[in-house]
N, C-alpha and C positions, 0 to 999 in steps of 0.2 A: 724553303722555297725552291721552285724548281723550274731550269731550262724548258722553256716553252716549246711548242710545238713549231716550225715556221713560219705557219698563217697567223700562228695566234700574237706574235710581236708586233709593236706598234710600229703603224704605218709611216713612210718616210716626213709625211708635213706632219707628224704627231711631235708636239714639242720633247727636246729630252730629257731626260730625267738624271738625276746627279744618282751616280750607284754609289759612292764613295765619296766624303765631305772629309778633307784634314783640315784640321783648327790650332795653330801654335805648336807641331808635332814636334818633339827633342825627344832623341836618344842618347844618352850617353852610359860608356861603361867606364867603372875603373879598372884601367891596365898599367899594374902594379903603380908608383909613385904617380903616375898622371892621370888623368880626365882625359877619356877619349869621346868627342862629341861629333857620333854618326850620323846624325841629323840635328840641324838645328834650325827651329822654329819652323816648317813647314807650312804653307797654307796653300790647299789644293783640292780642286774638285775632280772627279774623272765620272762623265755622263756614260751613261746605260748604255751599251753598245760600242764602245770608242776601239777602237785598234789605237795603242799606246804602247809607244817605245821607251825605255828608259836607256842611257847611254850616262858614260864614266867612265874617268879613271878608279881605277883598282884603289882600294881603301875609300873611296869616294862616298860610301852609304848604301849601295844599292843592293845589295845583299839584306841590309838591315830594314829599307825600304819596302823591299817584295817580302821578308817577314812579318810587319806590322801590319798592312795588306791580306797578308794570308791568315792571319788570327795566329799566327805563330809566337809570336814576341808582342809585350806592349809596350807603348812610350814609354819616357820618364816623365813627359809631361805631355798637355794636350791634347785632345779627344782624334778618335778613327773611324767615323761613321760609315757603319756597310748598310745601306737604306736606313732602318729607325735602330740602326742594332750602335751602340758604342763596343768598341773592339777595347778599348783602354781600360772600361770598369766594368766590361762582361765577366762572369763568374768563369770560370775553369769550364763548367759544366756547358754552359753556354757558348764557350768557343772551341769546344769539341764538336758539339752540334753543327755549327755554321761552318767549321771544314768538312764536315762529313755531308754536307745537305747544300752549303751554296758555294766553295770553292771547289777548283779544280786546277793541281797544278803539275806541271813539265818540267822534267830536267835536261840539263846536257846529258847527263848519263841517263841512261834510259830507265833503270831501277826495275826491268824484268827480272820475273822467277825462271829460271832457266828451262826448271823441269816442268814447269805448265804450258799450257799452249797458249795458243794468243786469246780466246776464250776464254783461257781461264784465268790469264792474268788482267783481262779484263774487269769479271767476273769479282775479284777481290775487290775492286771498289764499292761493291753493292753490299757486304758483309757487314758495314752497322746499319744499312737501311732496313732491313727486318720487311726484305719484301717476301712477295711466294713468289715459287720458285719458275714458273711460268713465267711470270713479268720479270723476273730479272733474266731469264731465258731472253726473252724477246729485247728487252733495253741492249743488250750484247749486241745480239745481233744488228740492230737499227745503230749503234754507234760503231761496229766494223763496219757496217758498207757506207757509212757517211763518212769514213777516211780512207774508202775504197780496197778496204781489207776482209770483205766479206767471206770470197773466197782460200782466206787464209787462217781462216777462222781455227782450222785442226794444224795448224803448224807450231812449235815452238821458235822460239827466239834463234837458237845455233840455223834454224833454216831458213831465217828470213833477211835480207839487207839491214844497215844499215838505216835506211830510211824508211824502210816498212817497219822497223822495231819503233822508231820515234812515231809512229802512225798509230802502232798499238796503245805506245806509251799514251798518244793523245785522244784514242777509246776509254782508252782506261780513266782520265780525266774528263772526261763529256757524259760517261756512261749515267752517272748518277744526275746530272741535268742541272747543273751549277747556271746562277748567275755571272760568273766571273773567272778566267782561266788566266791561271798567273806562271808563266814559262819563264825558265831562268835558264839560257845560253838554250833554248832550246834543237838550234843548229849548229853549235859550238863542236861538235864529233863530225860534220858529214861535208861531204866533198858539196861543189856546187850547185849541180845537177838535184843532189839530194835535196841542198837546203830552196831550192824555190821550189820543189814536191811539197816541201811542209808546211812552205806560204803558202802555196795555194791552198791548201787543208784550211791552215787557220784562219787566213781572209774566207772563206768559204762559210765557215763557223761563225766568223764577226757580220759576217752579213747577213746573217740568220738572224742576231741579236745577241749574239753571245758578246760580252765584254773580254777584252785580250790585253794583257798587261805585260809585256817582254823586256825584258834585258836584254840587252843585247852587246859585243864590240863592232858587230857588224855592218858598218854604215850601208851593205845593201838592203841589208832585213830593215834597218831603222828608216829608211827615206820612204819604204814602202807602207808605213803606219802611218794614219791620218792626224797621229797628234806626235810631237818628239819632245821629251824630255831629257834633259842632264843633270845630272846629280851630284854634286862637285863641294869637297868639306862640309857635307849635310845642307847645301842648298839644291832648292829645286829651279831652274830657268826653264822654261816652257822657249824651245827654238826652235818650231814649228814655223817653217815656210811656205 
């Protein structure tokens, strides 16, 4: 499935859609003599479109959260609905797919290739979609200048800010046209000025209909997302004001 065109997202009285259904989610690992339980029992919806914050203390889950989420990790118990898909008893195969074709996700660190340009680190997203090479010529370009990096298209990373790099970083996650972008500290590296540059990018994306799913410590990034979550000994409380 794939990131829509503008026009083409449902209209604002269109009722919403649940992108994301959790049903009894529990994680836990063993670290060494004990049971370590990073989520316990979850039950939570996140609708199509939502700009969603997650917030926590450190060891709180949330790391193990935005992996179960990403098709990266699966419960130990409990279903992960991404529209009709279960994340929990998808095949290997099947959740290779559904990161390469419906996630898209940010780091604090940026994770550029030094030696490529910002094209071209873009560019690397598009490499399991098996498009020609014209269209993914053109998806580049249409996802720098939606994060107003068009003209920096022939630059590498050592020449660009700080905040242009996490802008790439966020081409490089839009480029393939995901239903869902799941950012973890994604202004955790940049001074202030920087990090409301990249809200305004990703509220920009959320209002197109992209779904935004962030970590954050940031209580200024977190009051600016329309839903807030906390995540605390593997619970979730929804403390949205």
């Amino acid at each position: 499935m794939t990131l829509l065109a503008a026009d083409e997202y449902p209209k604002a009285d269109a009722a919403p859609a649940a992108l994301y259904r959790l049903s009894g989610v529990s994680r836990t690992y063993q670290q060494k003599a004990r049971v370590v339980k990073a989520l316990a029992g979850v039950d939570l919806e996140i609708e199509q479109g939502d700009f969603v914050t997650i917030q926590g203390p450190t060891g709180g889950g949330k790391s193990t959260f935005l992996q179960l989420l990403g098709a990266l990790d699966r419960p130990t118990s409990g279903s992960v609905m991404l529209g009709d898909t279960d994340l929990a008893r998808a095949s290997n195969a099947q959740l290779t797919r559904v990161r390469a074709d419906e996630i898209g996700f940010v780091f604090q660190g940026f994770n550029l290739i030094p030696t490529l340009t910002a094209a071209e680190n873009v560019d690397m997203a598009l490499e399991p979609l098996s498009l020609h090479r014209d269209e993914r010529r053109q998806r580049v370009t249409e996802a720098l200048d939606r994060v107003g990096l068009a003209e920096r298209a022939d630059h590498r990373p050592s020449e660009l800010s700080g905040g242009q790099q996490q802008r790439v970083a966020i081409a490089r996650a839009i480029v393939k046209r995901p239903r869902v972008l799941l950012a973890d500290e994604p202004t955790g590296n940049l001074d202030e000025s920087m990090r409301d540059e990249i809200l305004v990018v990703l509220e920009a994306l959320c209002a197109e209909g992209l779904t935004l799913i962030v970590v954050t410590h940031d209580s200024a990034v977190a009051k600016r997302a329309k839903r807030r979550l906390r995540l605390d000994r593997g619970k979730v409380t929804d403390i949205t004001r």
